[in-house]
C-alpha positions as MATLAB code, in Angstrom:
seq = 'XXXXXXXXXXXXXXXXXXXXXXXXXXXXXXXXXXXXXXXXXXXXXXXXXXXXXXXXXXXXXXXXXXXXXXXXXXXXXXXXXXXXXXXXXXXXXXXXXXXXXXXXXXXXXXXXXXXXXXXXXXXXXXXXXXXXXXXXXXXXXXXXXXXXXXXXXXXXXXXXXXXXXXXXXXXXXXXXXXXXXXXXXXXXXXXXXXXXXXXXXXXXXX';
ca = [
       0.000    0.000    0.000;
       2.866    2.451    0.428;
       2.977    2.532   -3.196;
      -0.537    4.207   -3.624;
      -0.142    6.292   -0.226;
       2.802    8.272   -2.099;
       0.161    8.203   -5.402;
      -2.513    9.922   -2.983;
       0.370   12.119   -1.149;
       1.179   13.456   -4.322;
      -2.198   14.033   -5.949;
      -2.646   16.344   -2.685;
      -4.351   13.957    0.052;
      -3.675   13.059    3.061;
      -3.105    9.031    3.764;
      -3.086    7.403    6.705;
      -1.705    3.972    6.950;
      -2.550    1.489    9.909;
      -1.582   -2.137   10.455;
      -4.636   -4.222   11.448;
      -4.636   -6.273   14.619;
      -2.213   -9.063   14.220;
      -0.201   -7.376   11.658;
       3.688   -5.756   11.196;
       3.781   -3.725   14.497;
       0.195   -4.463   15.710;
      -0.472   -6.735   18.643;
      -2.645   -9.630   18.726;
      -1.784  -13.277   16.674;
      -5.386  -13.827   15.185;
      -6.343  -12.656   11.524;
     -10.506  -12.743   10.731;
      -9.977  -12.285    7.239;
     -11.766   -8.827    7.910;
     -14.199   -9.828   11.146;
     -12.297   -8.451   13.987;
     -10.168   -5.851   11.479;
     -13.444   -3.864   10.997;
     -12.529   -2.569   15.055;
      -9.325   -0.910   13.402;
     -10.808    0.625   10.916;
     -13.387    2.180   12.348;
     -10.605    3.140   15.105;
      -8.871    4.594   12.205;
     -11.302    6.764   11.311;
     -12.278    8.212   15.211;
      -8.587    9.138   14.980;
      -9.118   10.692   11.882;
     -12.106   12.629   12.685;
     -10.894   13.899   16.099;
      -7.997   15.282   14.111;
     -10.309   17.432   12.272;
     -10.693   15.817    9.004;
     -14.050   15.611    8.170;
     -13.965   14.839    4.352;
     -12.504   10.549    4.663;
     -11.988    7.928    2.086;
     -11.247    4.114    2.303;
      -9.237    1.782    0.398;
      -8.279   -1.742    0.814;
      -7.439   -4.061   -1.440;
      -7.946   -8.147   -0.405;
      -8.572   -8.481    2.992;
      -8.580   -4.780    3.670;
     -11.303   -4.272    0.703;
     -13.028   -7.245    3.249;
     -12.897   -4.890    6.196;
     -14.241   -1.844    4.382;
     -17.199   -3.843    3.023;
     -17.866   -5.623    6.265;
     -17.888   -2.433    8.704;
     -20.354   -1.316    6.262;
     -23.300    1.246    7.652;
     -21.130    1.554   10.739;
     -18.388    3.295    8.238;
     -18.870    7.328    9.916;
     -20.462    9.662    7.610;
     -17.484   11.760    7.143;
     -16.616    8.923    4.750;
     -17.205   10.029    1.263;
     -16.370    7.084   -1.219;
     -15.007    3.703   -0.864;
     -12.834    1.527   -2.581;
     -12.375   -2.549   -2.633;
      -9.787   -4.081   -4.891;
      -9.540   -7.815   -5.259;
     -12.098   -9.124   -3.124;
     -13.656  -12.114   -1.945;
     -17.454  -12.417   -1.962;
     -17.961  -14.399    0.571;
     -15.490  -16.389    2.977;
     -16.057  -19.748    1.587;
     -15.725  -18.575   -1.891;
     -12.075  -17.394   -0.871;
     -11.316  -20.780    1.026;
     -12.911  -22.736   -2.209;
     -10.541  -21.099   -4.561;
      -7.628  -21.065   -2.474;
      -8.325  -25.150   -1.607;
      -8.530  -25.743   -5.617;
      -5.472  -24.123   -6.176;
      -3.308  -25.351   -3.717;
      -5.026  -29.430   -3.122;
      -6.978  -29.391   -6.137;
     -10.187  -29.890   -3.491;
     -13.125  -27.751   -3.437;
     -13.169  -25.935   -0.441;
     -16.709  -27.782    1.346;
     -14.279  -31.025    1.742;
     -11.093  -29.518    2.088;
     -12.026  -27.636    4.635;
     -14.119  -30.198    6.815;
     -11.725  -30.290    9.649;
     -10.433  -26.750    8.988;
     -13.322  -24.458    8.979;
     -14.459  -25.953   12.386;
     -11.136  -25.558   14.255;
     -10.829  -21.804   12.723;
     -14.517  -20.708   14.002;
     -13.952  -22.069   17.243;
     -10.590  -20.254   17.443;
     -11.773  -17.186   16.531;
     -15.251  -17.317   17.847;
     -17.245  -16.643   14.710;
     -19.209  -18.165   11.883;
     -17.699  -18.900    8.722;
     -20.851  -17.508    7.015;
     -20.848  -14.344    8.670;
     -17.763  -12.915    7.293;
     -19.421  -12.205    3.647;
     -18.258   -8.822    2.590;
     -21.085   -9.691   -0.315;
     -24.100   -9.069    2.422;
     -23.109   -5.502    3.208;
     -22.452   -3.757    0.386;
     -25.458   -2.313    0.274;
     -24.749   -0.781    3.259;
     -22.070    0.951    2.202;
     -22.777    4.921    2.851;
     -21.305    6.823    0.239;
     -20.129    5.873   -4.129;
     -18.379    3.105   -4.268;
     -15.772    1.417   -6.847;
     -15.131   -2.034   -7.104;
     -11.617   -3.108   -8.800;
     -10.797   -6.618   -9.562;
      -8.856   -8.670  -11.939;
      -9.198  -10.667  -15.321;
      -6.857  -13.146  -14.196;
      -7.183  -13.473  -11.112;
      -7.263  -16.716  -10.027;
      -7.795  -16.387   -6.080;
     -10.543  -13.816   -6.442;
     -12.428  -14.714   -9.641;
     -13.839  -11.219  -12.041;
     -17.173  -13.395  -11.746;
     -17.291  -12.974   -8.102;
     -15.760   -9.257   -8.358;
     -18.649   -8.437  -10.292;
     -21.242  -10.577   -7.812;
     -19.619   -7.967   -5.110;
     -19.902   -5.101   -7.294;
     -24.175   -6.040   -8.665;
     -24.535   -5.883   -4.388;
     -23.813   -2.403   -3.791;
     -26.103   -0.079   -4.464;
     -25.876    3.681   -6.487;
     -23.684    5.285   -7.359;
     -21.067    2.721   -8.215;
     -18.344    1.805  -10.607;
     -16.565   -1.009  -11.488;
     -13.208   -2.032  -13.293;
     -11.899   -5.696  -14.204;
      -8.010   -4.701  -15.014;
      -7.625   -6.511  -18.439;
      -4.554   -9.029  -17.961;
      -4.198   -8.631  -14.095;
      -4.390  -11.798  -11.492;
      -4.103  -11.427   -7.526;
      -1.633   -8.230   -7.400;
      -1.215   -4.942   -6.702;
      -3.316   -3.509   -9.071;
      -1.962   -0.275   -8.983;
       1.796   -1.452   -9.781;
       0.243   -3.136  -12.507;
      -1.424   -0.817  -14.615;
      -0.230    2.921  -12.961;
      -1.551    5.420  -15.409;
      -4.798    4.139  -16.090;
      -5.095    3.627  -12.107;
      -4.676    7.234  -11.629;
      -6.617    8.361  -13.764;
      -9.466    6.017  -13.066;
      -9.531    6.434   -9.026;
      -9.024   10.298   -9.817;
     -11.921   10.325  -11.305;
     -13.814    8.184   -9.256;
     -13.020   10.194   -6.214;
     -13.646   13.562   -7.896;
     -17.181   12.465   -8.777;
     -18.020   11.083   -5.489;
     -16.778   14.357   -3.500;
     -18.762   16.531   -6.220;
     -22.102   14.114   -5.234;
     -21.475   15.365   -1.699;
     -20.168   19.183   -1.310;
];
């Protein structure tokens, strides 16, 4: 992410980059694929707001674009647009493409033992951690990113996340991309696209 924080720097905003629970200098040892993580951002954006910025913006891409979608209507309303870039559906839609690629199992039978031992540890439902059933909820425009060739996060199910969220939204499958930094992949066209996007979405609220 530093990568598009110096993008954002230099196109005059100002970023703020956090480490979730459980990651580089963050305590904790657990990882919710987005559950927990929605805590942080939503901390994130408290400290945000009590430092007197009152026009916000989110972007994640994976499991951050998971943590966006799954704080949902709890995202302040200081947030103006959102972003999600390569992003599962739904948990077991990650787990079933991530079991075919690395057992060559679908992810209902690779995961028979797994899935149980994982919601006990972490004290949640597998089902409940579906960015898919809250972006409707979303608050403000949104723009959904994905990948043609993606092969953990299918465009099919990019474009099931993007028909759930409601008006205004946008969407972009990067032609000839798979699970990477989108941004590093195709910079110019980036720019200009999330430019855009987030000049129309402050415009829709002055």
């Amino acid at each position: 992410m530093i990568t598009r924080a110096q993008f954002l720097h230099e196109a005059g905003f100002a970023v703020l980059l956090y480490d979730a629970r459980g990651q580089g200098l963050s305590e904790g040892d657990r990882v919710s694929a987005g559950w927990y993580e929605t805590a942080d951002l939503l901390g994130a954006c408290d400290f945000l707001r009590a430092g007197g910025y009152r026009r916000l913006g989110c972007l994640g891409a994976s499991q951050g674009g998971a943590t966006i979608a799954l704080a949902g209507a709890r995202l302040p309303p200081e947030v103006r647009w959102v972003i999600v870039e390569s992003t599962y559906p739904t948990m077991r839609d990650a787990l079933d493409r991530r079991f075919r690629l690395s057992v060559g199992l679908p992810g209902w039978l690779a995961g028979l033992l797994m899935v149980p031992l994982a919601e006990g540890r972490l004290r949640l439902a597998i089902d409940d951690v579906a960015p898919l059933r809250h972006m409707q909820e979303l608050p403000c425009p949104v723009f959904v990113l994905g990948a043609e060739n993606d092969r953990d996060t299918l465009a099919e199910s990019t474009r099931v996340l993007f028909a759930a969220a409601r008006e205004p939204k946008q969407l972009w499958i990067v032609p000839g991309a798979g699970h990477v930094d989108l941004y590093g992949f195709a910079k110019q066209e980036y720019a200009k696209r999330i430019l855009a996007f987030i000049d129309s979405a402050q415009a829709a609220r002055p």
